[in-house]
C-alpha positions, 0 to 999 in steps of 0.5 A, a space after each residue: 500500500 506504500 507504493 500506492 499511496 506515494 504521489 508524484 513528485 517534481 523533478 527538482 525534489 527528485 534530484 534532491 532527493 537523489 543527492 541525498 541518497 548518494 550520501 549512503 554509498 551503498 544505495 546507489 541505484 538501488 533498483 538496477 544494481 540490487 544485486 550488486 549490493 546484495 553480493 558486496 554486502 551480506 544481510 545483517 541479522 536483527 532481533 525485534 521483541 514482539 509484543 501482543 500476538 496470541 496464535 499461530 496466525 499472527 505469526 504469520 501475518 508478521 511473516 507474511 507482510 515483512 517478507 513484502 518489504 524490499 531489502 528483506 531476506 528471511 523472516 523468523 518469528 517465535 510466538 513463546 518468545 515473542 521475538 522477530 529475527 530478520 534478515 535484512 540488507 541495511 542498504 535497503 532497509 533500516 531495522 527503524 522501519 522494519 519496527 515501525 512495519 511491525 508496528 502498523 501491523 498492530 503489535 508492539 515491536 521493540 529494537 533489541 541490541 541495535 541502536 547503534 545502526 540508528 544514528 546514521 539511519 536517523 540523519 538520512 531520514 532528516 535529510 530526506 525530511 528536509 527535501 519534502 519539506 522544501 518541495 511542500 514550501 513550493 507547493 504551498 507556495 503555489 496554493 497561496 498565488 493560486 488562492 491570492 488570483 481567486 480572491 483577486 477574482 472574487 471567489 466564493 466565501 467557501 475558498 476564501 476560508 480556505 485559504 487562511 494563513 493558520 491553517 497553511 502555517 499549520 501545515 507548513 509546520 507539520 511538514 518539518 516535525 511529521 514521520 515519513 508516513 505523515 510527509 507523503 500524506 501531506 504531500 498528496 494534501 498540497 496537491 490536491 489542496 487546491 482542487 477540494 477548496 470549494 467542497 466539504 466531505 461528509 463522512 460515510 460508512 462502510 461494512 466489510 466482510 473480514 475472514 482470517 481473524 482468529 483472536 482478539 489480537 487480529 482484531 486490535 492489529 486490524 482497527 489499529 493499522 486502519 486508523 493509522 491512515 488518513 481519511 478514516 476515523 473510526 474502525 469498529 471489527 467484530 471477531 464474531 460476525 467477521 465484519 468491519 464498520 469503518 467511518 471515512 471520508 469519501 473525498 480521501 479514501 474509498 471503500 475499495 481503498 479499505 478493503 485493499 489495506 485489509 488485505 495488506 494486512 495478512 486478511 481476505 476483505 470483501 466490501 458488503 455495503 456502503 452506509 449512505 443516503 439511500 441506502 438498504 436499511 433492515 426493521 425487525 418487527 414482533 407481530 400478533 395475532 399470527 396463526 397460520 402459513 396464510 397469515 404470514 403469506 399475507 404479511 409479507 405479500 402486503 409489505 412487499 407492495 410497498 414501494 422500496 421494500 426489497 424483502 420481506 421474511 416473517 417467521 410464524 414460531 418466533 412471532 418476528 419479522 424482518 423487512 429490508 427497504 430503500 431509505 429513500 422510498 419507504 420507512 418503517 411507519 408504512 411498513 407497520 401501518 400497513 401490517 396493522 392495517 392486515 389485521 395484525 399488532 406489530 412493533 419494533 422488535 428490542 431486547 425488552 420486546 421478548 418479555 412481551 412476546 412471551 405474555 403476548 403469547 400466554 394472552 393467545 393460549 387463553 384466547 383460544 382455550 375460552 373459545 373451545 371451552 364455549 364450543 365444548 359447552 355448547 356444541 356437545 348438546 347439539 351432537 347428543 340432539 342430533 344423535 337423538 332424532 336420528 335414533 328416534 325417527 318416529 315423526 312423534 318425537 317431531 314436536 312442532 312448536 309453531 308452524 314451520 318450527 320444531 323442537 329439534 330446529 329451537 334447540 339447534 338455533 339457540 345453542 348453535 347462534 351462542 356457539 357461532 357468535 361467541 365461540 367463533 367470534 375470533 374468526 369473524 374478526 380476521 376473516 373481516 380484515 383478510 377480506 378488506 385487504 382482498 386476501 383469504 386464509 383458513 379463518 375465511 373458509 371457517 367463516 363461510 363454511 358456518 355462516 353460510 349453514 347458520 344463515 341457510 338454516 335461519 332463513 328455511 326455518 323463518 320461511 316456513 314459519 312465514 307460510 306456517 308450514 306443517 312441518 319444520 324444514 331439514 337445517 344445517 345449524 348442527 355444522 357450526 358448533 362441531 367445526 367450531 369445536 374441533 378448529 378451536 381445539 386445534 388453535 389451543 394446542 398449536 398456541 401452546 406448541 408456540 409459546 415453548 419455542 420462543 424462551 431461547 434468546 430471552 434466557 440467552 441476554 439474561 447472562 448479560 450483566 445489568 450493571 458495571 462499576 465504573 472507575 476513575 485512576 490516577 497515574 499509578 493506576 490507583 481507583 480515584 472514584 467508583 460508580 455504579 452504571 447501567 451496562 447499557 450506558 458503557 462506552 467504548 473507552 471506559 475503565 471498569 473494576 471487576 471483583 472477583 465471581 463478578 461478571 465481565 460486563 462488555 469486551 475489554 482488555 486488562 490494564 491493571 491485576 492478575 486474575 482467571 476468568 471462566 469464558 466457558 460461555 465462548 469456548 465451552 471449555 470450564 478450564 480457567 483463562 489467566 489474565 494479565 495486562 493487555 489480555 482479552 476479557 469476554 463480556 459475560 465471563 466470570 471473573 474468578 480470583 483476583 480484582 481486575 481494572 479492564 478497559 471497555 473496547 466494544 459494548 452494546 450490539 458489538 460485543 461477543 455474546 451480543 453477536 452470539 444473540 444475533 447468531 441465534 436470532 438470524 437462525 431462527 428467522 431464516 426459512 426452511 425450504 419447506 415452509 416456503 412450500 407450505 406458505 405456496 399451497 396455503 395462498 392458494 388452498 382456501 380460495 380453491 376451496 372457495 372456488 369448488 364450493 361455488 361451482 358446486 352450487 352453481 352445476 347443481 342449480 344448473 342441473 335442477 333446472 335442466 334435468 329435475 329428475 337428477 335432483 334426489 326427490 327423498 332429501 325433500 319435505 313438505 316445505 318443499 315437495 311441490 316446489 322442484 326450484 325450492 327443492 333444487 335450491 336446496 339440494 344445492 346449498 346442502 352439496 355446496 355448504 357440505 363441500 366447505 364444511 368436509 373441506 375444513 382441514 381438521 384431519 390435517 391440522 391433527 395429523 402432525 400435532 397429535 403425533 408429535 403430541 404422543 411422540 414427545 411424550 413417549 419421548 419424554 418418558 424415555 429421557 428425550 424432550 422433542 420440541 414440536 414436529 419439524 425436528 422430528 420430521 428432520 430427525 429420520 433424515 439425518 446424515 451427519 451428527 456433529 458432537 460438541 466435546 466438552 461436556 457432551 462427548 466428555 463428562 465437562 468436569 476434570 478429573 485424575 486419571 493416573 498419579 505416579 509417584 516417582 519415589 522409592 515407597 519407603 521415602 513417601 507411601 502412596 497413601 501420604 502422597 495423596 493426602 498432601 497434594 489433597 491438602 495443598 489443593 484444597 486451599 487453590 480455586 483452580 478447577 484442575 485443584 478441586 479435581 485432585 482435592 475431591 479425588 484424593 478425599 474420595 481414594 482416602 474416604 475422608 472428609 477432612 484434610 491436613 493443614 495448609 499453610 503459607 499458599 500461593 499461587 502463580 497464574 500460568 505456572 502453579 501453588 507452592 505451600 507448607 503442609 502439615 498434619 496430615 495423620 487425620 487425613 490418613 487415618 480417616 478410611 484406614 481400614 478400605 483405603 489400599 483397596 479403594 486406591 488399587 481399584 479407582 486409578 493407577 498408582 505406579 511408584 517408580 523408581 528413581 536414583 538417589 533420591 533426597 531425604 523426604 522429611 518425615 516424622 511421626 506427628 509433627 511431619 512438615 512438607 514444602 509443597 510445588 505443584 505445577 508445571 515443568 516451568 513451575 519446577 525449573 523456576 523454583 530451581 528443581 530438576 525435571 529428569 527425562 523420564 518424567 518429562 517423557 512420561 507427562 509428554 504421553 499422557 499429554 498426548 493422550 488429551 490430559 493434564 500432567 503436572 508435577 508434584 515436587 515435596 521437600 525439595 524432589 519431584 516426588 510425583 506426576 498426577 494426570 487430570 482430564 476430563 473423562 470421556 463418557 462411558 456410552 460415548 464410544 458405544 453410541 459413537 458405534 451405533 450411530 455409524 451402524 445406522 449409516 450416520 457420518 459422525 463429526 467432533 467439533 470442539 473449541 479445545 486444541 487439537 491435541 485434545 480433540 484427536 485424543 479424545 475422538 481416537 478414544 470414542 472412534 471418530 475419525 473427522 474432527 474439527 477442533 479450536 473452533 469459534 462458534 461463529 466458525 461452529 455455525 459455518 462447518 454446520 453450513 458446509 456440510 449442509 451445502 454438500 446435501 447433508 441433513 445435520 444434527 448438532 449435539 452440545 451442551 454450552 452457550 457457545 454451542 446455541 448457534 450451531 445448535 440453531 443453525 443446524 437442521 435439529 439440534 440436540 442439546 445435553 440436559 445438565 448443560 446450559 439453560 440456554 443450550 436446551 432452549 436453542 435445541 430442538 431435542 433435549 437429552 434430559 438424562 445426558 446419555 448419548 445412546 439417547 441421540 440414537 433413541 431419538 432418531 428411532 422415535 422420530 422415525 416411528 412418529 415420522 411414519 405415523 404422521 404418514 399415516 395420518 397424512 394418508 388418512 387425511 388426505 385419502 378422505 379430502 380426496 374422496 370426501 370432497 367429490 361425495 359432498 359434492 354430490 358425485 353419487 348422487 345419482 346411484 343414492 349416495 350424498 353427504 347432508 352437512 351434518 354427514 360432512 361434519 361428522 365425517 369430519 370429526 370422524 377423520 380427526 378421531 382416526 388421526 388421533 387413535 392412529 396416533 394414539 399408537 405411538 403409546 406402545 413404542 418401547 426404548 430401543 436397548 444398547 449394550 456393546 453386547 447386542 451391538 456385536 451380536 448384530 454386526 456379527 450376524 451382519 457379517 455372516 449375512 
């Protein structure tokens, strides 16, 4: 980018400037004789202490941008040591500006053994500094006549002002004190100074796309090397999202520009969009009042008729939707007048919106449950009515109360208007606002189907009695209250189903702190002032205090205290991170030891956990291709409907007219047994009122959620909690299952796996050397400390331990204390203890030659204690002999922690600790594979661990230190290669990936969070449970079939009977016949699903498993 940025100079200054490097005889003609130079004088060697790189990659990057500098030859950088050697030529570079290379990388460079080469490099640069400082005199000079003419001209009041001598001063004075950098960017200021006089800039924004970013480090090199260059003011970077928002000014640099020096970096960039006038903004709404794929084709047909709306989702589970437009076209009034103009209540979408969602929520499943009760109450007695005058056809039973009224039609009217009008009035009211906006949906067809009986029924019956009949006519009024029963059923249980789905980014923010502790510090870092603060008003730059079990409240760096935090909530690991200054806090972490000053340097929507909330939000918004096919079929099933219905009445009026004799004469009363066109009329509306009623989708509203209903349960019963249809539907379609490591392949808390003592038995027995690493860790915070405490007082049976004095603790390294008093400890479980120790883990004594006297007396014994690692030990001037280092080496290469144990002076012992792997998780890992599954281990730990541990359960593909952002990217690339994928973790940081995935499957004992973003939850964290789960969801999935089958087989042929097809050979429906085939097609979905209630637990042993691939094999 320096190559680039560099303007074209004049002849004269060239000359000069050329003059000036002849004073150093080895740069002459530095690009022709380069060879020349480089045989003459060999390249020197320098070392540049490096400070703030965290990982491989920024060793790279380092490597990567110093190799581009001319005059340089090689380029070696160590992470452990913080150190750069380069090999240099000096003739064409000086170890001045590889440093200031280093640091316009982003990190700290520190000259080491070289300040003598500086003097000579200093006074070429201020004779270089000179000659651009002459060409900016002639330059400016030649701005100032320019400017003179102008006014002389009379320019405008805007040229004038700039041409304020000030401000020329000003430059002119910049220009003797600049660095190098500074120079060429005021030199391409006094070129083009003259051209910008009559314009202002006004600042832009743009989004980058940023890949390659792997720490907090990337990040910080990234903002910090962006802002070292002028035009652009502010460079916000988010690890999480891999995005860049940079402020600029579009007169000096350009998005493109931006993207260049990203890529200069070590970084791939990619410009997503420019924030300017007119450009795409995105409105997130919650809307009410949602209750089927209608309604939200609805939506997001009406909003995409807005001009300069450019996309419109609506996600019917989380009740939001999320709506993008032209600024210049549209606004979010006119999207959200016209939603609520639909029908519907809508409003922006915010943190503290979920919490009324939730209750918006618990408003519905009461809505509806008043609307079946009313339904239930009255329509019940109709059923029994009917089902009495059918029984009873004798024409005595036939009470006429008036002419043209009987008993049976009063029972009818006054249960079936109470039923119609109350427990139907939640359809009259959408079927009003879907009709005014020239749409149709399920409540329109409800409303039709039921009116239009109700008013049929209504209207026969005043007729009648207007002519004072004998009799009384045949109405429909019993269809109304069965649909309206049945529908409303259906409506409470799918409320219900909703409102379980939507708790997962409300618990997700709830781990965000409410509050920070605000402080002011002196010079010396001491705290001045402390206030509490709301976490909503910390700014980027503000230094807060955290105290020990605090919460970190945004994403910070450390500038004062030592202390370890749980950032399990990132990378899913329990283990401690050690902080120091100039380490990267996580907001939402706990602070675990010690009290820490942090400076704030990304807050609100821009911070770790707010990225991960965004994570799971986008995930839930997102559509499934199905849905998009349901949505489809649901715009164009009701007016079909509606449109077969008509047709209905119409061929069949028709056909009356024409050829009477094909009307059944038998349907007819004595209201109308001499009247063939009253006979038609009715025979018509019976068949067409008989093709909405049988239409309405009752069977097919109940097919998935009585199975899902029974499913779950049957689930539930057996340790498995299903979250709705969807996942079980996908679970049977499963390709790949993608295991988490921490906590679901492994138990999530460490534990000892071997302790070996490395002394002769007569020096320390095996007993004592428990009890004093029990007793020295018992006083250590460390999880690896409580680990060997709990193990050493289980191996001993003893509550108690010995006494602990004179603790401390070195971050990174390990604890060196005084132990005493050891005996009660030891005498605790006397009797048992050689048995229990034998039998729990390994105890091996080796032994080693001429080993110090351990002191040991009989009541009185003291023992100085280290326990740490191999630096821990060389620090305290303690020798680790080969084979103890051989040895931690292969248990460490077995995924475990190994550390040293050094009593009185000799290294007395080694204890591994790990976290242990779960005892069915190889055994589940088999069966899964056996059902044709592809197994995956992805994990945020090293991939040393993560091999170990997928050797030990059987997993060949593994992806390990893996962000969770990058966690939700592997799901997408194995879903991109066709494959359905499951995702099983346990830890906040799983929630995206758990989202994102076609099912998700969370662990029990994991987080709040994690159980609500999965759509399966193992509620006995046992992995065979994974395997359990995809059996049910087969079982259930081919109920669903079957009650699919059902369902449609008597669409498709209860629809063309309705209609009147066999009419003529004496087979037609009444609407009554139609509604009670409709309530019969429900009852045989729900006893179809019913049978899901004698599924039994499939059982796993390594056993039956080998048995079965045995009798495969022989096969």
């Amino acid at each position: 980018m320096e190559g680039a940025d560099k303007p074209e100079t004049s002849t004269a200054v060239e000359e000069n400037k050329q003059q000036v490097e002849m004073t150093d005889a080895t740069a002459v003609d530095k690009d022709n004789m380069q060879g020349i130079v480089h045989t003459t004088s060999p390249p020197e060697e320098i070392k540049i202490k490096v400070h703030g790189m965290t990982c491989e990659n920024c060793t790279g990057s380092i490597e990567a941008n110093l190799a581009k500098v001319k005059g340089v030859d090689k380029v070696f950088v160590s992470l452990p040591k913080e150190m750069a050697a380069i090999h240099f030529y000096p003739e064409e570079v000086s170890p001045l500006e590889l440093r200031e290379a280093i640091d316009d990388m982003g990190y700290e460079a520190e000259l080491q053994g070289r300040d003598t080469c500086l003097g000579r490099e200093e006074d070429v640069r201020h004779t270089r500094m000179e000659a651009e400082a002459t060409e900016l005199e002639c330059l400016l000079s030649d701005i100032d006549e320019l400017v003179s003419s102008k006014q002389d001209e009379g320019t405008s009041e805007d040229t004038k002002g700039a041409s304020d001598p000030t401000s020329i001063e000003m430059v002119r004075f910049s220009s003797r004190n600049g660095t190098k950098e500074e120079q060429a960017s005021l030199r391409v200021t006094g070129q083009t100074k003259y051209q910008a006089l009559s314009s202002r800039s006004v600042e832009e924004k743009c989004v980058l796309r940023v890949t390659g970013m792997t720490c907090a480090s990337c990040v910080a090199t990234i903002e910090k090397t962006l802002l070292k260059h002028r035009g652009i003011s502010a460079a916000l970077v988010a690890l999480m999202a891999q995005k860049a928002e940079v402020t600029y000014d579009p007169d000096v640099v350009t998005p493109e520009e931006i993207r260049e020096m990203i890529d200069d970096m070590g970084f791939d960039a990619e410009v997503l969009e420019e924030k300017n006038q007119g450009g795409i903004e995105t409105l997130k709404l919650t809307i009410s009042g949602m209750h089927c794929a209608s309604c939200v084709k609805n939506i997001e047909s009406l909003v995409m008729r807005i001009k300069g709306v450019t996309h419109a989702s609506v996600a019917l589970a989380t009740c939001r939707g999320e709506f993008k437009y032209k600024s210049d076209d549209a606004g979010p009034r006119a999207i959200i007048k016209a939603i609520e103009e639909a029908g519907f209540e809508c409003k922006l979408a915010t943190d503290e919106s979920h919490a009324s969602t939730a209750l918006q929520q618990l408003k519905t499943v009461k809505k509806w449950r008043g609307s079946f009760l009313v339904s239930l109450i009255f329509g019940l007695p109709v059923m029994a009515t009917m089902i009495f005058f059918m029984i009873k056809e004798n024409h005595k039973y036939n009470i006429i109360l008036l002419p043209g009224l009987s008993l049976e039609n009063l029972i009818y009217f006054v249960l079936s208007s109470i039923v119609q009008f109350v427990g139907g009035r939640y359809f009259y009211v959408q079927a009003y606002r879907a009709l005014r906006h020239k749409t149709a949906n399920m409540d329109v067809l409800i409303v039709m189907a039921t009116l239009i009986a109700y008013l049929y029924s209504v209207v026969v019956v005043a007729w009648a009695m207007i002519k004072k009949d004998e009799g009384s006519p045949v109405t429909f009024f019993e269809t109304p209250p069965m649909l309206l029963m049945f529908i409303n059923l259906g409506r409470w249980l799918e409320s219900i189903a909703k409102m379980k789905t939507s708790d997962a980014l409300s618990k997700l923010m709830s781990l965000q702190p409410s509050e920070a502790n605000l402080v002011t510090v002196g010079e010396d870092m001491e705290v001045t002032s402390e206030r509490s603060i709301s976490v909503e008003l910390v700014e980027r730059g503000d230094i807060l205090k955290v105290v020990p079990g605090g919460k970190i409240p945004v994403d910070g760096k450390v500038i004062d205290g030592l202390s370890a935090a749980d950032e399990s909530l990132i990378t899913g690991e329990s283990m401690p991170v050690y902080k120091k200054p100039g380490s990267i806090m996580i907001g939402g972490s706990i602070n675990q030891t010690g009290t820490i000053l942090m400076e704030a340097t990304h807050v609100g929507a821009d911070t770790t956990l707010a990225q991960i909330v965004k994570l799971v939000e986008d995930a839930q918004t997102s559509k499934a291709p199905i849905q998009q096919i349901a949505d489809k079929i649901a715009g164009v099933f009701v007016p079909g409907i509606l449109v077969l219905s008509t047709l209905t009445l119409a061929i069949w009026i028709a056909i009356g007219m024409t050829h009477p004799e094909l009307i059944p004469t038998y349907v007819s009363t004595p209201f109308a047994a001499n009247h063939t066109m009253e006979l038609t009329i009715e025979f018509s509306f019976q068949v067409a009122i008989s093709v909405l009623a049988i239409a309405c989708p009752c069977a097919l509203g109940l097919a998935t959620p009585t199975a899902v209903m029974v499913g779950t349960g049957m689930g539930a019963r057996s340790g498995i909690l299903i979250k709705g249809g969807e996942p079980l539907e996908l679970a049977r379609r499963l390709k790949t299952i993608i295991f988490d490591k921490t906590g679901t392949i492994t138990y999530g808390v460490p534990r000892v796996m071997r302790t070996k003592v490395l002394v002769p038995t007569t020096e320390i027995s095996e007993e004592e050397f428990l009890a004093i690493v029990g007793t020295a860790e018992a006083s250590s915070e460390h999880p690896l400390g409580a680990a060997v405490t709990r193990h050493a007082k289980e191996m001993l049976e003893s509550e108690v331990v010995g006494k602990c004095s004179n603790f401390s603790a070195e971050p990174g390294y390990g604890l060196q204390c005084t132990v005493t008093k050891i005996n009660a400890m030891l005498n605790a479980g006397m009797n048992e203890q050689n048995a229990k120790i034998s039998s729990d883990v390994i105890i091996a004594p080796t032994e080693v030659t001429d080993p110090e006297e351990i002191t040991k007396e009989e009541d009185s014994s003291i023992y100085e204690v280290l326990i740490g690692n191999r630096e821990w030990m060389k620090k305290n001037n303690l020798e680790v002999t080969d084979e103890a280092d051989h040895t931690m080496a292969q248990y460490e290469a077995l995924g475990q922690t190994a550390v040293l144990v050094a009593i009185n002076g000799v290294v007395a012992g080694m204890i591994t600790i790990a976290d242990a792997v779960k005892e069915e998780a190889k055994l589940a890992v088999k069966v899964l594979k056996d059902m044709g599954l592809d197994v995956v281990l992805l994990t945020g730990d090293n991939k040393k661990t993560a091999d170990a541990i997928a050797k030990q359960v059987g997993i060949t593909k593994v992806f390990a230190q893996v962000l969770p952002r990058n966690k939700v990217e592997k799901v997408e690339e194995l879903q991109q290669l066709g494959h359905k994928v499951a995702m099983v973790g346990d830890g906040v940081n799983d929630s995206p990936a758990l989202v994102k995935a076609d099912v998700g499957i969370a662990i029990g004992t994991g987080t709040d969070v994690a159980m609500e973003a999965g759509d399966i939850v193992l509620i006995k964290n046992n992995l065979l449970d994974v395997a359990t789960a995809i059996d049910l969801s087969k079982r259930t999935v081919r109920r669903i079939h079957i009650n699919f089958f059902f369902a449609i087989i008597y669409n498709a042929l209860g629809i063309p009977i309705a209609a009147g097809v066999l009419s003529p050979v004496g087979i037609f429906l009444r609407p009554w016949m139609a509604s009670a085939a409709m309530a019969m097609s429900s009852v045989s979905v729900v006893l179809s699903s019913l049978f899901l209630k004698f599924y039994k637990k499939p059982t796993y042993t390594a056993k039956k498993v080998e048995e079965r691939d045995n009798m495969l094999e022989s096969v």
